[in-house]
C-alpha positions as a printed NumPy array, in Angstrom:
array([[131.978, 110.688,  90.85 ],
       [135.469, 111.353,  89.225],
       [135.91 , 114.385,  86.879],
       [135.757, 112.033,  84.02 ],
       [132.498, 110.852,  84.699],
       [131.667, 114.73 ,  85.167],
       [132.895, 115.025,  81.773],
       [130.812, 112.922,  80.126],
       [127.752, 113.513,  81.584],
       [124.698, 114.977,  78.813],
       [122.242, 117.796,  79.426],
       [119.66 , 114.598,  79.273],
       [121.266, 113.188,  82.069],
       [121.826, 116.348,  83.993],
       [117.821, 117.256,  83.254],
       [117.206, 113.016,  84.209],
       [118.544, 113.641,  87.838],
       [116.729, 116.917,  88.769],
       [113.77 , 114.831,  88.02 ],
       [115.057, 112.303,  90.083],
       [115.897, 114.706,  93.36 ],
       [112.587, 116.153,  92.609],
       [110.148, 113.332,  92.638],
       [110.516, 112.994,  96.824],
       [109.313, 116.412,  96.485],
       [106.436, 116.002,  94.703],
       [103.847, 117.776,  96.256],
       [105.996, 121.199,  96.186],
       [104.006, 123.571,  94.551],
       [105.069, 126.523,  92.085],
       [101.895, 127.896,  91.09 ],
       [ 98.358, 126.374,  91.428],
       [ 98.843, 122.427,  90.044],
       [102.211, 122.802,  88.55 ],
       [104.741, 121.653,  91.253],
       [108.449, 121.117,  91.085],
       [108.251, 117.484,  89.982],
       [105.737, 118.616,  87.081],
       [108.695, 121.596,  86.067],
       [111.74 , 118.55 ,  86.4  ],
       [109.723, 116.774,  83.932],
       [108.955, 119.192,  81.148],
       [113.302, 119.945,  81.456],
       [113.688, 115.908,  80.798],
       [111.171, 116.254,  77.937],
       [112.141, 119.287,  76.066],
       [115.997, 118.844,  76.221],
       [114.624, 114.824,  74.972],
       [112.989, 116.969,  71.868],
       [116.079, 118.923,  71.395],
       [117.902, 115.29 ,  70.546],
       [115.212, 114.197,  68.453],
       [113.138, 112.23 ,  70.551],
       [115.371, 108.621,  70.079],
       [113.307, 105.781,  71.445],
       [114.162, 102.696,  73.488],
       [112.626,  99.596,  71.847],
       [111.578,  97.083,  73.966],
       [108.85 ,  95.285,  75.41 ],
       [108.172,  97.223,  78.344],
       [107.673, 100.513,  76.474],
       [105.508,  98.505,  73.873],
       [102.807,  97.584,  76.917],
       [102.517, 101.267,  78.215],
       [101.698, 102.604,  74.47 ],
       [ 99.025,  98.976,  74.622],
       [ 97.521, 100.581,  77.487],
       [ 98.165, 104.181,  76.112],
       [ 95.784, 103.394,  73.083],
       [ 93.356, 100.911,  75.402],
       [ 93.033, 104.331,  77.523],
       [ 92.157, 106.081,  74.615],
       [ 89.763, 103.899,  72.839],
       [ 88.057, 103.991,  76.947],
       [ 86.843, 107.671,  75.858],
       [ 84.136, 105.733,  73.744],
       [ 82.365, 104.716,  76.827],
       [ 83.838, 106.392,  79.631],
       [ 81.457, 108.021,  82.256],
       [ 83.438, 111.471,  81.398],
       [ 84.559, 111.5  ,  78.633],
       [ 86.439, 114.825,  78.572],
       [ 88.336, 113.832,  82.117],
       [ 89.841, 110.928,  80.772],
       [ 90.361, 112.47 ,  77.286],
       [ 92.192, 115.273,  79.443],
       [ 93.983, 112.922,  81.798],
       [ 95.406, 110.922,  79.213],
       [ 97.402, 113.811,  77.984],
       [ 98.257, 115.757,  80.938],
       [ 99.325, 112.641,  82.904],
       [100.07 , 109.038,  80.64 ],
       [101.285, 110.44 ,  78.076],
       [104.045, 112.824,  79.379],
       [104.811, 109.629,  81.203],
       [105.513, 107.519,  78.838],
       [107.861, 109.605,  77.163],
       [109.295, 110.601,  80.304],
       [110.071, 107.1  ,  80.831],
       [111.435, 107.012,  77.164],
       [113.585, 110.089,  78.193],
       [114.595, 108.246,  80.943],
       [115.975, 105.058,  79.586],
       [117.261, 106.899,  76.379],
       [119.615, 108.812,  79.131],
       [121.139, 105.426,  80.765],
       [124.071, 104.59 ,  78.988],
       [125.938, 102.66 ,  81.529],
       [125.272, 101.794,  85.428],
       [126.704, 104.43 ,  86.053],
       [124.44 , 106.823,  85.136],
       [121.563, 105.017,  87.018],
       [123.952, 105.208,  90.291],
       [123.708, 109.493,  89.486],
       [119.942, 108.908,  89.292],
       [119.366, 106.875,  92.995],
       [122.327, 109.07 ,  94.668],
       [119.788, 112.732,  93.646],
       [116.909, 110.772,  94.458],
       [118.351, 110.4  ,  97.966],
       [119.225, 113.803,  97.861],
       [115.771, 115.137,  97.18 ],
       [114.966, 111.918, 100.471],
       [117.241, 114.207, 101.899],
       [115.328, 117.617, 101.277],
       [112.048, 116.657, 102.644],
       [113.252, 114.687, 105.367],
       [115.274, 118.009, 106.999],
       [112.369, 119.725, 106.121],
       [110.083, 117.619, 108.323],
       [113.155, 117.444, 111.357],
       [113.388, 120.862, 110.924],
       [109.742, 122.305, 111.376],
       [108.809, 119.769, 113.054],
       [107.315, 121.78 , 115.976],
       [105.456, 123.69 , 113.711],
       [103.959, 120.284, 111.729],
       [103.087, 119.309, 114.745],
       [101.443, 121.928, 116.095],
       [ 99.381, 122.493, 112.917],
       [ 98.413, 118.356, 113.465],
       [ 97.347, 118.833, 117.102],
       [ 94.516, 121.116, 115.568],
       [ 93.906, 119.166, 112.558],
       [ 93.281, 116.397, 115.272],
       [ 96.056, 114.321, 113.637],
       [ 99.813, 113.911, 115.411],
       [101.7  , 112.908, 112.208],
       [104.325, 113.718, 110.81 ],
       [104.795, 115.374, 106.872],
       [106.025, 118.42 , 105.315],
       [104.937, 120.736, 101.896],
       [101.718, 119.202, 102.386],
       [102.643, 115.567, 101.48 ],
       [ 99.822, 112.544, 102.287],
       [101.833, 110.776, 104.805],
       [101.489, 107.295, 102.99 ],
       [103.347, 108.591,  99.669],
       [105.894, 110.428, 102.372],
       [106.144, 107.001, 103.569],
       [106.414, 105.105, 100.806],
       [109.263, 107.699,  98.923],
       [111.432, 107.427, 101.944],
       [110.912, 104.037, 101.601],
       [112.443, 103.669,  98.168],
       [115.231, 106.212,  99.602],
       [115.849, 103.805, 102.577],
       [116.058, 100.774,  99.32 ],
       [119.204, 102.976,  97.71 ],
       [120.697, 103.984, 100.989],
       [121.296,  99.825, 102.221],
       [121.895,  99.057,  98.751],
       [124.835, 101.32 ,  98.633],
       [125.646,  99.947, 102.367],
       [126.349,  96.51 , 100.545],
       [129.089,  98.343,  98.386],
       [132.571,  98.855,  99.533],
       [133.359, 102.459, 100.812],
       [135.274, 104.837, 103.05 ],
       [134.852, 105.376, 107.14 ],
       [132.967, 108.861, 105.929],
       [130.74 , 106.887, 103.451],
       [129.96 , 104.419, 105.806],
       [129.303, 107.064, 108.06 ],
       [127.083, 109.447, 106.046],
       [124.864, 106.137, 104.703],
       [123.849, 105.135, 108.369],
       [123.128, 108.306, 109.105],
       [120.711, 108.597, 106.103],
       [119.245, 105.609, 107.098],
       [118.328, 106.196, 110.87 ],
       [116.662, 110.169, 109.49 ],
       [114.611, 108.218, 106.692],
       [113.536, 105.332, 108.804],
       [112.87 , 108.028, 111.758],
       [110.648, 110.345, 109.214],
       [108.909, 107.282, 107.89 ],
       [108.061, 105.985, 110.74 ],
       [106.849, 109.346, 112.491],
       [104.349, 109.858, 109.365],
       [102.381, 107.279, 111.2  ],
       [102.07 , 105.329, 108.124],
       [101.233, 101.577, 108.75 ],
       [101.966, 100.672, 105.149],
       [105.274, 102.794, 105.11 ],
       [106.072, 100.739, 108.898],
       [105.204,  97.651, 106.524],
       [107.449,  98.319, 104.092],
       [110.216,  99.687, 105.761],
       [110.233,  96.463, 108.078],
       [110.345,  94.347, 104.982],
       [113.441,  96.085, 103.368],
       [115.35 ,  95.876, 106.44 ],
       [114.225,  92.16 , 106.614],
       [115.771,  91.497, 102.949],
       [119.12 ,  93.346, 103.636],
       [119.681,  90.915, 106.535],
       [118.912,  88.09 , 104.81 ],
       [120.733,  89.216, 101.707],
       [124.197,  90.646, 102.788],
       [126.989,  88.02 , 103.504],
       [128.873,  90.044, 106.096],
       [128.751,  89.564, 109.482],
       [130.162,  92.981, 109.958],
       [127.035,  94.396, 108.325],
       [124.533,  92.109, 110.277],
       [125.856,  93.627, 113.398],
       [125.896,  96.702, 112.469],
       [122.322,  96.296, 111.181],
       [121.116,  94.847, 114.675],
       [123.172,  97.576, 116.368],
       [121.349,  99.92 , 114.6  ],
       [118.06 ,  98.582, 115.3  ],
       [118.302,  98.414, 119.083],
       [119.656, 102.278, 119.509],
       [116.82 , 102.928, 117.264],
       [114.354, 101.525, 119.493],
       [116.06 , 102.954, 122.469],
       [116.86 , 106.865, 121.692],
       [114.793, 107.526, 119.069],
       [111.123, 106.007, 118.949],
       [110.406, 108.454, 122.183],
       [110.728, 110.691, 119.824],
       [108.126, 109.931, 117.602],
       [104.585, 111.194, 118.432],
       [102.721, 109.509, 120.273],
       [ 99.557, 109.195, 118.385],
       [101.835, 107.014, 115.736],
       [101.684, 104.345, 118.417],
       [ 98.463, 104.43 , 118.558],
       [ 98.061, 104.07 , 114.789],
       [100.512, 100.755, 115.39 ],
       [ 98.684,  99.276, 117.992],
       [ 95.293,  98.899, 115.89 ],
       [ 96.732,  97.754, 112.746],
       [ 95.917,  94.307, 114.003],
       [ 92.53 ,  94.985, 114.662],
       [ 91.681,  96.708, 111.025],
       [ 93.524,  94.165, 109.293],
       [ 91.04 ,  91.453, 111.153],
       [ 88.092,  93.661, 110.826],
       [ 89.177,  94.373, 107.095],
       [ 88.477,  97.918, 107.088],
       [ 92.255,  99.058, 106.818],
       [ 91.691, 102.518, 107.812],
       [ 88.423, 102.933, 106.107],
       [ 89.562, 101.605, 102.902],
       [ 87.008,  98.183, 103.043],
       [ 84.144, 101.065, 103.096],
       [ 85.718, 103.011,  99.804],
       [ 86.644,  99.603,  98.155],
       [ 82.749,  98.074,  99.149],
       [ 81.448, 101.128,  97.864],
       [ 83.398, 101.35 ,  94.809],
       [ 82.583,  98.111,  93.587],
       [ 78.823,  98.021,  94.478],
       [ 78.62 , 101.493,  91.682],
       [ 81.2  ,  99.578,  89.542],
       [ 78.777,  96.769,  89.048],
       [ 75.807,  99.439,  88.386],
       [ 77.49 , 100.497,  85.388],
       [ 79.659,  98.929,  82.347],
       [ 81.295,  95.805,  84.375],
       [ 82.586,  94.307,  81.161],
       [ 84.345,  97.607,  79.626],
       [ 84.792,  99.524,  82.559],
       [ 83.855, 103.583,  83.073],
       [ 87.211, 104.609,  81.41 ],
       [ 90.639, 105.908,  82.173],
       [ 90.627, 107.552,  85.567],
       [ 87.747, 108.055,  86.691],
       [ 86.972, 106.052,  90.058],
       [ 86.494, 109.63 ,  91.287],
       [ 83.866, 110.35 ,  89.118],
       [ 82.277, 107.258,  89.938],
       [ 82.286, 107.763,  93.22 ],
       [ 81.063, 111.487,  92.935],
       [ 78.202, 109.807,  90.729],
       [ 77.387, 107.574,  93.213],
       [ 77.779, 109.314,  96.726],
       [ 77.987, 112.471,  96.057],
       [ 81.785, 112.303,  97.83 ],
       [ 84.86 , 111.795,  94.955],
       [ 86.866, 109.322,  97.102],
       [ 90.281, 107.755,  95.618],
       [ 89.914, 104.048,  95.642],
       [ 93.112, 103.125,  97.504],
       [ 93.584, 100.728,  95.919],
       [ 95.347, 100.621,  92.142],
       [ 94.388,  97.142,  91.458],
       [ 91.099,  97.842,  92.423],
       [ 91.132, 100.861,  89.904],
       [ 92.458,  98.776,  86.956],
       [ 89.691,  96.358,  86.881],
       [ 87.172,  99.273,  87.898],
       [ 88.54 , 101.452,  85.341],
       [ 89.003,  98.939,  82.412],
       [ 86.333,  96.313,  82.982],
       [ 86.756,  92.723,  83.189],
       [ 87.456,  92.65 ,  79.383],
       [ 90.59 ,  94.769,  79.568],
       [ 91.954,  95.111,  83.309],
       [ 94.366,  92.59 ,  82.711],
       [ 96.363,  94.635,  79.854],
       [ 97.617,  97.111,  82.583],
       [ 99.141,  94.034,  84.691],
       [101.178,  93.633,  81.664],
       [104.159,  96.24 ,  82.371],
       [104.004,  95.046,  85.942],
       [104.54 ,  91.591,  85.181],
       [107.596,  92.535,  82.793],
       [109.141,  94.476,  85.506],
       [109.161,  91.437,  87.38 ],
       [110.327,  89.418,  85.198],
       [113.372,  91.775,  84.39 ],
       [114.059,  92.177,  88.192],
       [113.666,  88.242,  88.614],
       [116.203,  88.039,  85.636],
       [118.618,  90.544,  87.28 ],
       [118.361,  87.918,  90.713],
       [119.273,  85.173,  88.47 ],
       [122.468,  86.983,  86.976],
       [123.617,  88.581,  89.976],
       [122.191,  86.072,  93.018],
       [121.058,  88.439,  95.017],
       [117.849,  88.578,  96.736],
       [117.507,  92.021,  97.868],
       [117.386,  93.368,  94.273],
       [113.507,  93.024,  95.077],
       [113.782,  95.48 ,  97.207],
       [113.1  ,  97.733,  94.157],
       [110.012,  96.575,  93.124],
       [108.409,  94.618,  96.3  ],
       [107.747,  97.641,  97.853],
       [105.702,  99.452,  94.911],
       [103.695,  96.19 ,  94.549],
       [102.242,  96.276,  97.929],
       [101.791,  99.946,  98.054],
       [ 99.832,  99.457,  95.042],
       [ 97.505,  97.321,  97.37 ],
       [ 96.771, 100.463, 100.024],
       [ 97.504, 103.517,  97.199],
       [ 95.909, 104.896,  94.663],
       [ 99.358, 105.159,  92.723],
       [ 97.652, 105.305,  88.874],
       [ 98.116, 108.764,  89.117],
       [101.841, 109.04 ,  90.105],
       [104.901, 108.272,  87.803],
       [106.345, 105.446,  90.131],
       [105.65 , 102.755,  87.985],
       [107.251, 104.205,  85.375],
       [110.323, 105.466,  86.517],
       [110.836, 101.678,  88.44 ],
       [110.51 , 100.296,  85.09 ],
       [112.795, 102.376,  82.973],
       [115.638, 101.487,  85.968],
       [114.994,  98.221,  86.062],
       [114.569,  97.524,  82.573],
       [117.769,  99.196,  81.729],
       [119.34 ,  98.003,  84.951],
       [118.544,  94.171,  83.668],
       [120.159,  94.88 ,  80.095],
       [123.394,  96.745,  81.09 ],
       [123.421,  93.277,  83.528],
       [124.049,  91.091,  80.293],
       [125.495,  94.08 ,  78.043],
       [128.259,  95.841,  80.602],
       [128.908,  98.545,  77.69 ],
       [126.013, 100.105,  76.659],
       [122.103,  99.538,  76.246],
       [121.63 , 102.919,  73.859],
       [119.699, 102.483,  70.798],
       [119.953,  98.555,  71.373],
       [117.148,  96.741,  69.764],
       [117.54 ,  92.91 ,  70.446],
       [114.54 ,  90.916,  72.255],
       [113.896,  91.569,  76.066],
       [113.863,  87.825,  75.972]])
C-alpha cells in the first residue's frame, strides 16, 4: 500500500482490519468469554458510534434485521426463553451492526484488499503458532488420545475451515500480477496454511481445501501458474505430508466409510437425535433462537451442537419460518453469481462455496462468518458496477 492510500485510510477502517486479523484468532481468550475477536469488534462498533452510526441500505442488511425481529418474536415460544432473549443481544445483534460497520468502512476495493491482506495476517498468527509449539500440541494430543493438530484451543474444523478462507485470499492474490518477492512470500503462505489445515486432521477442511485448489486450476489462464500449481502439489506430497501426524491419515482413510455408513464422525447420531426431540416439541414454530443445545440438554441430558446449521435453522425456526434465514444466503449468492457474470471468473466462488458446505458439517449460527462474507461480497459486487464508491449509495441491489 502506497503512502497515499496510508493517508486516507479512517479510524473505521483501521478498527475494520484488526477485526479482520483477529477473527483467525478467535478462540484467544482475554478474560473468561471475552476473547480477542469479541474486543476487535466492540473497537469496529464504538469508533462506528463515534460517526453516527451511517447505515448501508440494501437488501442484504434488510434480511438479517427480517430474521433479527423473526428471532425475537421466537422468545414467545421458545423452550428458554431468557437464552435466546440473551443470545439475541450478545451475539445477532452486535453482528448485524458489525456487518453495517463493516460495509459502511468499504469505500473502494481497495479497502476490502486491506481487509483479506490482515485476515491473512491473523492466518498467519495462528498458523506459526501451531508450527511453532507444535511438539508441545502434540504431546498434549497423545494424552488427550487425539494426534491433531490446533493451537489457543481452537476446534480443529473452524482451524480448518479459517485457513481455508486464508488459503481463498492467498491464490486469489496469486492470480494478480506481482514481484519475484511477492510471488515468493504468497507460495510460501500457501504450502504453511495448506500444511496446518491439513495436519488439524479435519476431513471437511481436506474437503475444502481440495476444492479451492481445484477452482484455481480451472480458473487461471496461465500456464505458468498451472505448473507452478502442480509443482507445488507434488513437493507437497513428497516433503511435507511425512510430516503430518500420523493419526490424520487415519482420519483420511475412513472418510469413505462414514460417508457410506452416514454417520460422519458421529454427526448422523446428533442429527437423528436432534430431530426425533425436534418433532416432540413445536415442529411448526420451532423452540426459538439458539437453542438446539437446550433441546438436546432437555432431551438427553448431554447439550450437543447440532453440526449442522441447516439442520439448526429449520430446528430452531420451525417449518413455518426456517426458510427466512436462507434468505441472506441466497442473496449472497446471487451477488457473488453477479460478480462471475461481470468479471468471468469462476473462482470468485471460492468465497462463498466453502462457507456453504461447512455450513453442512458446522454449527456456524453462532460465529460471524456469514456476516462478514456478506458485507465483502455485497460491497465487492457494487464497487464491480460502481468503480468509485458504494458509500451511502441507496439504489436497488437489483
Amino acid at each position: 500500500m502506497n503512502v497515499a492510500n496510508v493517508k486516507s485510510l479512517t479510524l473505521l477502517n483501521v478498527m475494520v482490519a484488526f477485526f479482520f486479523m483477529t477473527t483467525p484468532l478467535e478462540s484467544i481468550s482475554l478474560f473468561e468469554r471475552f476473547s480477542l475477536a469479541k474486543l476487535s469488534s466492540l473497537f469496529v462498533l464504538v469508533v462506528w458510534a463515534y460517526k453516527g452510526f451511517p447505515l448501508r441500505r440494501c437488501y442484504l442488511i434488510y434480511s438479517f434485521v427480517l430474521v433479527l425481529f423473526l428471532s425475537v418474536f421466537s422468545v414467545i415460544w421458545s423452550i428458554d426463553r431468557e437464552h435466546t432473549f440473551i443470545s439475541i443481544f450478545t451475539f445477532l445483534l452486535p453482528c448485524i451492526l458489525l456487518m453495517e460497520a463493516i460495509m459502511v468502512s468499504i469505500r473502494r476495493k481497495e479497502d476490502i484488499k486491506l481487509y483479506l491482506f490482515f485476515y491473512v495476517v491473523g492466518c498467519l498468527i495462528i498458523s506459526l503458532s501451531c508450527i511453532i509449539n507444535r511438539d508441545a500440541i502434540l504431546e498434549n494430543a497423545i494424552m488427550e488420545h487425539e494426534l491433531r493438530l490446533t493451537s489457543f484451543e481452537q476446534n480443529q474444523n473452524v482451524l480448518a475451515f479459517l485457513l481455508t478462507m486464508g488459503v481463498v485470499i492467498v491464490l486469489s492474490a496469486l492470480k494478480n500480477h506481482g514481484s519475484i518477492c511477492i510471488r515468493i512470500a504468497e507460495w510460501s503462505l500457501l504450502v504453511l496454511f495448506s500444511f496446518v489445515s491439513i495436519s488439524t486432521g479435519s476431513r471437511m477442511g481436506m474437503g475444502l481445501l481440495c476444492l479451492v485448489l481445484l477452482l484455481f486450476m480451472i480458473s487461471t489462464r496461465g500456464k505458468t501458474q498451472i505448473f507452478l500449481m502442480l509443482l507445488f502439489l507434488i513437493s507437497f506430497f513428497f516433503f511435507l505430508l511425512p510430516l503430518i501426524p500420523s493419526e490424520v491419515y487415519s482420519r483420511m482413510f475412513e472418510s469413505n466409510a462414514l460417508i457410506k455408513s452416514g454417520d460422519f464422525s458421529g454427526r448422523g447420531a446428533i442429527w437423528e437425535k436432534g430431530w426425533s426431540a425436534f418433532m416432540k416439541e413445536n415442529s411448526f414454530f420451532g423452540i426459538g433462537y439458539s437453542n438446539f443445545n437446550n433441546l438436546m440438554k432437555l432431551y438427553y441430558s448431554a447439550p450437543e451442537a447440532s453440526h449442522n446449521t441447516y439442520l439448526t435453522y429449520v430446528v430452531e425456526y420451525g417449518f413455518a419460518f426456517f426458510w427466512i434465514l436462507l434468505i441472506p444466503v441466497i442473496l449472497i449468492v446471487k451477488y457473488v453469481w453477479k460478480i462471475y457474470r461481470k468479471e468471468r471468473d469462476l473462482y470468485v466462488f471460492a468465497y462463498v462455496l466453502p462457507l456453504l458446505i461447512a455450513m453442512f458439517m458446522l454449527e456456524t449460527e453462532k460465529n460471524r462468518w456469514i456476516f462478514i462474507i456478506g458485507a465483502l461480497v455485497y460491497t465487492w459486487y457494487k464497487l464491480s458496477y460502481d468503480e468509485k464508491t458504494v458509500y451511502e449509495d441507496s439504489r436497488s441491489d437489483s
